[in-house]
C-alpha positions as CSV (number, residue, x, y, z in Angstrom):
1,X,-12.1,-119.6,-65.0
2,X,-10.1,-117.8,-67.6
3,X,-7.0,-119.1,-68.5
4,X,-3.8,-118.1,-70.9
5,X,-3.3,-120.2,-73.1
6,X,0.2,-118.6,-74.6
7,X,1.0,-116.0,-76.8
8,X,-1.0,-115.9,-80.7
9,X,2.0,-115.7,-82.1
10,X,2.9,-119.2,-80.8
11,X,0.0,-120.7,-82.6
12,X,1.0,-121.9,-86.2
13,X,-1.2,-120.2,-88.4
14,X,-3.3,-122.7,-90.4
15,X,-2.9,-126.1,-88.2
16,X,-3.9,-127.5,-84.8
17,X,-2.2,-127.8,-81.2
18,X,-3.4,-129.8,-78.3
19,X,-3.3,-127.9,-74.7
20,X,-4.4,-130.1,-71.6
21,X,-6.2,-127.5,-68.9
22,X,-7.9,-127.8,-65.6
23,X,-9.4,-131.7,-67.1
24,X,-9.7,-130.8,-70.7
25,X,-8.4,-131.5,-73.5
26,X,-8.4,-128.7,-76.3
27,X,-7.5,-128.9,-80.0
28,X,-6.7,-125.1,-80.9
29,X,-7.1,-123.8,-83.8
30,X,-5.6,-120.2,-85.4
31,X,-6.5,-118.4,-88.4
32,X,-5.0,-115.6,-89.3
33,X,-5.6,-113.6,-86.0
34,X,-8.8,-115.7,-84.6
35,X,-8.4,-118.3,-82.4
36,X,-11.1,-121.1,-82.2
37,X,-11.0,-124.2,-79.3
38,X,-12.8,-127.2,-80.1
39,X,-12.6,-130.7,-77.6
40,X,-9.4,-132.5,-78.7
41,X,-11.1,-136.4,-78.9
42,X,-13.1,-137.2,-82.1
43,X,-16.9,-137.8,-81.6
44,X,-16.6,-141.3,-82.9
45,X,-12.9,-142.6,-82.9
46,X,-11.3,-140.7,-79.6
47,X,-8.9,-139.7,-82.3
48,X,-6.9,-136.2,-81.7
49,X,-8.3,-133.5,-83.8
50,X,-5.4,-131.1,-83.3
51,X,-3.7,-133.7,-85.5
52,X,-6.1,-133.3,-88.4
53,X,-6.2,-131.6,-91.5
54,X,-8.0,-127.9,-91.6
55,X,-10.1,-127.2,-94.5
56,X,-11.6,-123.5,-94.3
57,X,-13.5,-123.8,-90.7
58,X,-13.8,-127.7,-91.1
59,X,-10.6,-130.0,-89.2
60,X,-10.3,-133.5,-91.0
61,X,-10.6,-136.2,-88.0
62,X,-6.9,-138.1,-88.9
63,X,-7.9,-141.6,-88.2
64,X,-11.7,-142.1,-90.2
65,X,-12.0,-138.6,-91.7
66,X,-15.0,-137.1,-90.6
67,X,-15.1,-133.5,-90.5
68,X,-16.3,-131.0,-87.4
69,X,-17.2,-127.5,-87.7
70,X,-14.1,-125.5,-85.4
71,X,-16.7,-122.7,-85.0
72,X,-19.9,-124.9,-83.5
73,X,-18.0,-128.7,-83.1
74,X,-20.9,-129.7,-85.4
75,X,-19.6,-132.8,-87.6
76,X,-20.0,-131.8,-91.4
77,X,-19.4,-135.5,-92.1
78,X,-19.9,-138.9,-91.2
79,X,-18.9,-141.7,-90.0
80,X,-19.2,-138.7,-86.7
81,X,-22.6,-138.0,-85.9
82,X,-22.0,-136.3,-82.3
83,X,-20.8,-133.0,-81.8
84,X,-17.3,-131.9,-79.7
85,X,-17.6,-129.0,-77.2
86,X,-16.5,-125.8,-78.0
87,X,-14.6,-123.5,-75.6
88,X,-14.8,-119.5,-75.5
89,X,-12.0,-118.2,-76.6
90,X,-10.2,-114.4,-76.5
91,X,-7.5,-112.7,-77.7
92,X,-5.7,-109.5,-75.6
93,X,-2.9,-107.9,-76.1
94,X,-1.4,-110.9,-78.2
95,X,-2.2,-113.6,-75.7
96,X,-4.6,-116.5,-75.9
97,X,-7.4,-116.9,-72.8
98,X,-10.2,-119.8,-72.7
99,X,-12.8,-119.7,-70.4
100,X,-13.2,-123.2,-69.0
101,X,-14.8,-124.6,-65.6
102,X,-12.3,-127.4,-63.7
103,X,-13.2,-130.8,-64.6
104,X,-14.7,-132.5,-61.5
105,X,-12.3,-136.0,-61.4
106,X,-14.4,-138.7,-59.3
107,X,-12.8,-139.8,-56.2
């Protein structure tokens, strides 16, 4: 399912913003005119990434500092040794898509 996500220009260049879609939870991520989506909830601490500190393609986790990679949700540093998803993410004419597939809620 694609999905807009808003307009690029929206995004603050340089720092995070949390979006809630179809189950997930997204930390976004612009830089200069790429976009990248990671899962929102630290690997090891649940902890909002969106709310962390970028550093190049690294976002600090805010609450025990371990680092993941915004391009492959890889952690760079520990105490994280999990990755986050990643979500595909595009960019036309100036507005934001993900793909994402609905999150199945148990009944």
């Amino acid at each position: 399912m694609k999905l807009s996500v808003g307009k690029l220009t929206d995004l603050p260049d340089g720092r995070g913003v949390r979006v809630e879609a179809v189950g997930h939870r997204i930390a976004l991520f612009r830089i200069d005119n790429s976009v990248y989506a990671i899962g929102d909830r630290c690997s090891h601490a649940e902890a909002s990434l969106a709310e962390g500190e970028l550093f190049d393609l690294d976002v600090e986790c805010p609450r025990h500092g371990s680092e993941f990679n915004i391009v492959t949700g890889e952690p760079d540093s520990l105490p994280a040794t999990r990755p986050v998803p990643i979500y595909p993410v595009s960019v036309e004419d100036g507005e934001v898509f993900l793909e994402l597939e609905p999150v199945e809620e148990d009944a």
